[in-house]
Each structure stands twice: as C-alpha cells, then as structure tokens.
N, C-alpha and C positions, 0 to 999 in steps of 0.2 A: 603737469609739473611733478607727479611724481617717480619715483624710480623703479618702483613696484608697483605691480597690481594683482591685489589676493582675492578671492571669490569662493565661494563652495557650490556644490550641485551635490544633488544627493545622489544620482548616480551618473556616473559618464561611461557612455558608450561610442560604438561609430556613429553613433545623430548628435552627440553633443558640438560639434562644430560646422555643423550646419543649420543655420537658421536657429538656433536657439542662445540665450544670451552669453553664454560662454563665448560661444563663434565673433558675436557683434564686441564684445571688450577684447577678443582675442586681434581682430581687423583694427580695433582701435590700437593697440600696444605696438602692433606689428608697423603702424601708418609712424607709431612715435620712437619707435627703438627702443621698447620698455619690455620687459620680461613678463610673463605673467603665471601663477603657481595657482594651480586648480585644487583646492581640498574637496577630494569628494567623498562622502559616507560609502561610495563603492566605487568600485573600477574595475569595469568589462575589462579583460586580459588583452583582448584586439588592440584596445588606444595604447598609443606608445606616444611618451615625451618629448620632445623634438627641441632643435635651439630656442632657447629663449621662452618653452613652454613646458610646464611642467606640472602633469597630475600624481597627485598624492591621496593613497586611499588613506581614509580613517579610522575605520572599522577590518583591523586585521584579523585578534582572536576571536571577535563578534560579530553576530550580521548589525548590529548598530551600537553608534559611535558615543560617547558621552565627552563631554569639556574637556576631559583632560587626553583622550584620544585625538582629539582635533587638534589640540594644543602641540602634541606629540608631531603631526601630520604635517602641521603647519613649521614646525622647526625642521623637519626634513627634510621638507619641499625647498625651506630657505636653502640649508646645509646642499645640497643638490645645486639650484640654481645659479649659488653662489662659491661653490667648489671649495668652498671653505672647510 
C-alpha cells in the first residue's frame, strides 16, 4: 500500500541487487509499480540508478555519514525520484 519504499545499506556495490535484501524489496517494488530510493553510507561508482530505482550516497565530504547527512541523501533521493 505504499507509494514509496526507502531503505539504507551501508554500502552498495554490483552484489547489492543480487541476492541480498535490497534486490528482494527491489523484486517486490518492481512486482508493485512502487519506486524504491536506496540511502547508502557509500556507493561504488559502477551502480547506476535506473527507472524507478534510485541510490543515494550519504557520506560525500566523509567516509561516514551522520543524521543529518542521511537526512540530506534522503531528500535528494526524493528530489530525484520525484523530479521535483
């Protein structure tokens, strides 16, 4: 029932959408026609964002993220998804 589905991984690379839980909510979104916005503390340069999928690092000027970085990641991801 929802419209979005938000989640974090600490780090996403090319193994994140296979076989780990990102991948299993990503099949579920994709089976519902829902979006889904990955916050991750990192992001391998390889993963690229795709329709309806979209990772956002956290940790830009840091190797690690604190609340208000996530928070930051997390309206982007929105801003992004929602072309707003």
């Amino acid at each position: 029932e929802a419209d979005l589905v938000i989640t974090g991984e600490g780090r996403v690379d090319k193994s994140t959408l296979y076989g780990q839980v990102v991948s299993h909510l990503w099949q579920q979104c994709q089976a519902a026609d829902k979006p889904l916005l990955v916050v991750a503390g990192s992001l391998d340069a390889s993963v690229h964002s795709q329709e309806k999928l979209h990772f956002e690092a956290a940790a830009l000027a840091s190797p690690v993220a604190d609340a208000a970085d996530i928070a930051a990641a997390t309206v982007r991801g929105l801003k992004a998804l929602c072309a707003c």
